[in-house]
C-alpha positions in Angstrom: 111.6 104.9 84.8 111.7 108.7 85.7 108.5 110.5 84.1 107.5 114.3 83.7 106.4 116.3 86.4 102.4 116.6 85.4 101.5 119.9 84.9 98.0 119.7 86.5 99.8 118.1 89.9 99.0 120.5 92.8 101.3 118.5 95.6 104.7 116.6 95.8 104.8 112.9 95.1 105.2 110.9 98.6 106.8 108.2 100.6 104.4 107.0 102.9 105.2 104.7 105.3 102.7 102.0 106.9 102.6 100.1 110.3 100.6 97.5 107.4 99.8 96.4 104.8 98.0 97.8 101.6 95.2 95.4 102.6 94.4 96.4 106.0 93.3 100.0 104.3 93.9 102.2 107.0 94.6 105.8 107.4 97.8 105.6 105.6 96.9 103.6 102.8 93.8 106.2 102.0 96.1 109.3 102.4 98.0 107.7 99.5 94.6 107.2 97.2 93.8 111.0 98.0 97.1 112.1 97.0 97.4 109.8 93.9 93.6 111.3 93.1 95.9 114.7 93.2 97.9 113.5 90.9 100.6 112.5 92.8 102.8 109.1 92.5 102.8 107.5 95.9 105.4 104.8 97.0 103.9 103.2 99.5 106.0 100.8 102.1 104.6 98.0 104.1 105.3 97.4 107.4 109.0 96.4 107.4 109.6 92.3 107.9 112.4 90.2 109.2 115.2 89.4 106.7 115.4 86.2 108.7 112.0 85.2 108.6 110.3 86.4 105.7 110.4 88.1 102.2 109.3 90.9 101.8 106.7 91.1 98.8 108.0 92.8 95.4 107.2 96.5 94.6 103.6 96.1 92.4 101.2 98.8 91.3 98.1 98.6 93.3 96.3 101.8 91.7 96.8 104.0 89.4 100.2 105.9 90.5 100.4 103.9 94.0 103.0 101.3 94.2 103.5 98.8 97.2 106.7 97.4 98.6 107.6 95.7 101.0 110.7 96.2 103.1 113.2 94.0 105.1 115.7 94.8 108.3 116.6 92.4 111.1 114.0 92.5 113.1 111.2 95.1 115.3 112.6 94.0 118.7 116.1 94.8 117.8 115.5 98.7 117.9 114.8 98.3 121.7 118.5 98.1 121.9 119.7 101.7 122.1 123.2 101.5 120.7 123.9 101.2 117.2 121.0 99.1 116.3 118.2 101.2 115.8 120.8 103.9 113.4 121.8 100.7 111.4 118.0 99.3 110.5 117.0 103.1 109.9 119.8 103.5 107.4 119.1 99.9 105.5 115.3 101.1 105.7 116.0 104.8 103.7 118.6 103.1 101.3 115.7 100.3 100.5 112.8 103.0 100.0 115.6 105.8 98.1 116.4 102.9 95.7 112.9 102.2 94.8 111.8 106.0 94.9 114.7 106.4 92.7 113.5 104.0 89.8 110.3 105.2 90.1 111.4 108.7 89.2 109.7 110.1 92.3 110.2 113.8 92.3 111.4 115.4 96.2 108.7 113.9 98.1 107.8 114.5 100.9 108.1 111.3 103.6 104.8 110.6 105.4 104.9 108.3 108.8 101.8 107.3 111.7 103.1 106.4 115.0 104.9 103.6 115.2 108.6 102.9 115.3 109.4 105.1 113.5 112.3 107.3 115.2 115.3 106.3 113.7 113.9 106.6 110.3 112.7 109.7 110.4 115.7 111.3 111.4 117.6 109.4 108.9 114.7 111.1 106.3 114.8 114.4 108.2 119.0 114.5 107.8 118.3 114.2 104.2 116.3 116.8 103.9 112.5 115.9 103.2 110.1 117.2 104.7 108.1 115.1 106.9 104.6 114.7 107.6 103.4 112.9 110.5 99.9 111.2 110.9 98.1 111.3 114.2 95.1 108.9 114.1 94.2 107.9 117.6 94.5 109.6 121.1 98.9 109.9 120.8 100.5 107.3 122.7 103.6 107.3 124.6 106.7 108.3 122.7 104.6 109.7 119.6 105.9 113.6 121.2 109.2 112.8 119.5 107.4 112.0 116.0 105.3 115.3 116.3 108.1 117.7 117.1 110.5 115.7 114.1 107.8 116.5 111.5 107.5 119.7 109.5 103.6 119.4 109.8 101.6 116.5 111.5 97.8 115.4 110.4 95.4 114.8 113.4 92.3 112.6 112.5 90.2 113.1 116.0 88.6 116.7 116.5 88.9 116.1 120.6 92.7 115.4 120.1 93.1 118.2 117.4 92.1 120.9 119.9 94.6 119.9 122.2 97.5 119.0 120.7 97.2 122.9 118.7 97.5 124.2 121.9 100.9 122.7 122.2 102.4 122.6 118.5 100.7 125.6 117.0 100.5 125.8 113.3 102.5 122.8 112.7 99.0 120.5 113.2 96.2 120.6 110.7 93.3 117.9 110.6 92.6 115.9 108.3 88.8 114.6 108.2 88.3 110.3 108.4 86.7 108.9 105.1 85.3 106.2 103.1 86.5 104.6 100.0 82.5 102.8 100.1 79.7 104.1 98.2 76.0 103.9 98.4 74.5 100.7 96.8 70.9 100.2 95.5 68.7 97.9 96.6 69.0 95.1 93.5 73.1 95.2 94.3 72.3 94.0 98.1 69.9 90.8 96.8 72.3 90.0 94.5 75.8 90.5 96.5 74.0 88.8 99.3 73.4 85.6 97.4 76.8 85.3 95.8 78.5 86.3 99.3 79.6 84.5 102.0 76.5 86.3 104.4 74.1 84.0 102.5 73.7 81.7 105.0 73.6 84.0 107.9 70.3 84.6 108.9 69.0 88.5 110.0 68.9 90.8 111.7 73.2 91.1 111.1 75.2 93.2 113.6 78.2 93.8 111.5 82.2 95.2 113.2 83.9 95.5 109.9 87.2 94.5 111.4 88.9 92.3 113.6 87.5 92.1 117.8 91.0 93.6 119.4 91.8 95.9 121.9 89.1 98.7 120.5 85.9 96.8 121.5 85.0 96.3 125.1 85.3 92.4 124.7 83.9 91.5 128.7 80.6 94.0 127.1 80.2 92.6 124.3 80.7 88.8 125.3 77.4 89.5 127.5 75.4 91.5 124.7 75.6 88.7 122.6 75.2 85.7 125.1 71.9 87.4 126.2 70.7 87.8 122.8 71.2 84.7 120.6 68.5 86.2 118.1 70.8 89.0 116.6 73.7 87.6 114.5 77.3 89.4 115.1 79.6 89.3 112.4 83.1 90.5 112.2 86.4 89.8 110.2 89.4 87.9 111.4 91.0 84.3 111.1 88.7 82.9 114.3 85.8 83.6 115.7 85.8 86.0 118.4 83.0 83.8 121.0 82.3 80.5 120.5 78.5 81.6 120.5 76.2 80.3 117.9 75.3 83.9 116.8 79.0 84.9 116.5 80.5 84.8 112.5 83.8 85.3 111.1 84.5 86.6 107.8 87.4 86.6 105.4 89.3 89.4 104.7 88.1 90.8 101.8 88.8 93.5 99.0 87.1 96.9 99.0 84.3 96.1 96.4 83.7 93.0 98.8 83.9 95.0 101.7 80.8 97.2 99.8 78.8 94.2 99.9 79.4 92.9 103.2 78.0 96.4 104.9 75.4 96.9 102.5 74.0 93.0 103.6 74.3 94.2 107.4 71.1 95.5 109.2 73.7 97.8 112.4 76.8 98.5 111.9 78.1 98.0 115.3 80.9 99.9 117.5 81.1 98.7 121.0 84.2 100.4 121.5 86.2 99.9 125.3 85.8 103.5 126.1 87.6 103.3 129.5 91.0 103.8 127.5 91.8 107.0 125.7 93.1 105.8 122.3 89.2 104.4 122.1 87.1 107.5 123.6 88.9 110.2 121.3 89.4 108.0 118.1 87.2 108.4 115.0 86.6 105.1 114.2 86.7 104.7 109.9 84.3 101.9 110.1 81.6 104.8 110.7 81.6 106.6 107.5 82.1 103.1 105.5 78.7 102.0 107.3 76.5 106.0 106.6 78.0 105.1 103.3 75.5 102.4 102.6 73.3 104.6 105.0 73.3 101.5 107.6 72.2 102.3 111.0 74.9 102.9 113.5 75.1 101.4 117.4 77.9 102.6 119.2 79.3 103.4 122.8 80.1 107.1 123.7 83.0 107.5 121.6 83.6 111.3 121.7 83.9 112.1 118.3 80.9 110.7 117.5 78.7 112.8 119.7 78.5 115.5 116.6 76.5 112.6 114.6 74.2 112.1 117.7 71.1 112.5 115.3 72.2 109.7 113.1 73.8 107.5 115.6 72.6 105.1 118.2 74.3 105.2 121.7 74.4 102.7 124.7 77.1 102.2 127.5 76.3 99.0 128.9 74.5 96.0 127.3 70.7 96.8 128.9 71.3 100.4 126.8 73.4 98.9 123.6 70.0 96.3 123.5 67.4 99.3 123.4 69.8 100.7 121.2 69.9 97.9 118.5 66.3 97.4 118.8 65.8 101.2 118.0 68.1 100.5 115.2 66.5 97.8 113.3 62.8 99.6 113.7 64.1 102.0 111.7 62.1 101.9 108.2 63.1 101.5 104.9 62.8 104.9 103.7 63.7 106.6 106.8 65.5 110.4 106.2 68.2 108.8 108.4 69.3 106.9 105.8 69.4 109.7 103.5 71.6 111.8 105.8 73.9 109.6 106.8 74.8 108.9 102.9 75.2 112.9 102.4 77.6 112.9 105.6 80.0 109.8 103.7 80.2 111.7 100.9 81.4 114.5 102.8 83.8 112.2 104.0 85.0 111.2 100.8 88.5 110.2 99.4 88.1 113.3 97.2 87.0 115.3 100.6 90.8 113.9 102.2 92.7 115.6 98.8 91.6 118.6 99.0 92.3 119.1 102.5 95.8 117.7 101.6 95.9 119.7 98.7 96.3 122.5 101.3 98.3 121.4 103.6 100.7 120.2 101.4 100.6 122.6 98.6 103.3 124.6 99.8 106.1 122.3 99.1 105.0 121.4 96.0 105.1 125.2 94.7 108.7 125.3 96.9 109.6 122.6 94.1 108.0 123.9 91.2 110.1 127.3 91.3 113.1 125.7 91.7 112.7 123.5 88.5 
């Protein structure tokens, strides 16, 4: 199902490759919406799932000029067996994502990768000759050295970790800014989405983490915050509750025009991020710009990459300073500027914000293609 190269395309179609799925709408899965915005046609791959224990889902278009699929080896824990294994799953990986690039007429793109397990693949990719772009999203953790030096040019998310890591690869690392897929909703959407939604019955004020309680959030911290105040309602996504606390909600997962309704029906959008570990205190959380999208007051702990939105942001490190914090929060008036600001930094941080940065960055090899056809 090959198709013509469109003339108005500024960057080379793309493999990118996921540590998950389409739903989860990470930093992956928006570099593929900015690149399909460009123009480009994106095969995206899931996370890659046991042949012995699951089936992988069928390719599908999810937008316009993205199409999922999933992908099946033996197994994640194999690859920690250094001989053979690892070269064997990489080359059933490549020959399952060539295939479908293949029938979709994808024309030499370029492979895209986050950390992850990556290795093997990427030098199966890299022996091919693509070119590979890497994506840096958190504070890098062990091993991701090897995915940085493979890559002809790796995207860093976090300013604090940016600075550094030029220092050490040069001109091979370019940042990329964090965005939002949310927009601003009025004030009749929010009465209406809150009746029809699931929040209905939650009473205010609504503390919302618009994601699952894991290793980012400071769990002994916020266990205490909300024990000592019953009154404010915390609400976060995931299959179970996170405390068995009155005041504590789970929500279903939910799709992006869902998700808009959720944060516009919150009264914080709250971040009490475990800032003791690295990959916390240097990350740029994405939550953030989907909550200034809806122009929601933000609480957070001292997350470094945050302190540049000090004026529009809410800061506490323990629970005494996280409570002043919220209360500051929810005095906030209606019509406060705040709001107003925060809105003009999301769009800032848009989807279309992401292409043209990657328009940049990965211009080059598109214009290497287009004067060789």
């Amino acid at each position: 199902m090959k198709s013509p190269v469109k003339a108005n395309r500024v960057v080379p179609d793309a493999i990118v490759m996921s540590g998950w799925t389409w739903e989860a709408f990470n930093v992956p899965e928006r570099i593929a919406l900015a690149l399909a915005h460009l123009g480009s046609r994106v095969l995206y791959c899931e996370n890659p799932v046991s042949l012995f224990r699951h089936k992988s889902r069928p390719r599908q278009e999810v937008e316009s000029g993205i199409y999922r699929t999933g992908l099946e080896f033996l197994g994640h824990r194999l690859n920690r067996i250094p001989i053979l294994v690892p070269r064997i799953q990489s080359k059933l990986l490549a020959s399952q994502i060539l295939h479908q690039a293949a029938d979709l007429g994808l024309e030499k793109p370029v492979f895209i990768y986050p950390h992850g397990d990556f290795d093997a693949v990427c030098l199966e990719f890299k022996a091919r000759g693509f070119s590979l772009v890497h994506v840096c999203m958190d504070y890098p953790e062990t091993g991701q050295e090897r995915l940085i030096e493979l890559s002809d040019v790796t995207l860093v998310v976090p300013k604090s970790v940016y600075e550094s890591m030029r220092q050490s690869y040069g001109e091979k690392i370019r940042i990329i800014p964090q965005v939002t897929r949310l927009f601003h909703s009025d004030d009749s959407h929010r009465e209406d989405s809150s009746r029809a939604s699931e929040l209905a019955d939650i009473p205010h004020p609504r503390l919302g983490y618009v994601g699952p309680v894991n290793g980012r959030v400071d769990s002994r911290l916020l266990s205490k915050f909300l024990a000592d105040h019953p009154q404010w309602q915390f609400l976060h996504f995931g299959a179970a509750k996170c405390f068995p606390f009155s005041n504590v909600h789970v929500l279903s997962w939910c799709s992006t025009e869902k998700l808009k309704a959720v944060v516009a029906n919150l009264d914080v959008g709250f971040m009490p991020y475990a800032c003791d570990d690295n990959k916390n205190l240097h990350c740029m959380p994405l939550k953030l710009f989907d909550y200034f999208s809806q122009g929601l007051p933000v609480v957070s702990t001292r997350i470094v990459n945050l302190l540049e939105f000090s004026d529009t942001i809410y800061f506490g490190d323990d629970s005494s300073e996280l409570s002043h914090a919220i209360q500051l929060a929810l005095d906030e008036p209606p019509d406060s500027p705040l709001k107003t600001k925060r809105i003009a930094i999301a769009q800032r941080n848009s989807i279309e914000a992401l292409a043209n940065v990657l328009a940049e960055v990965l211009a080059p090899h598109w214009e290497a293609y287009a004067t060789a056809i």
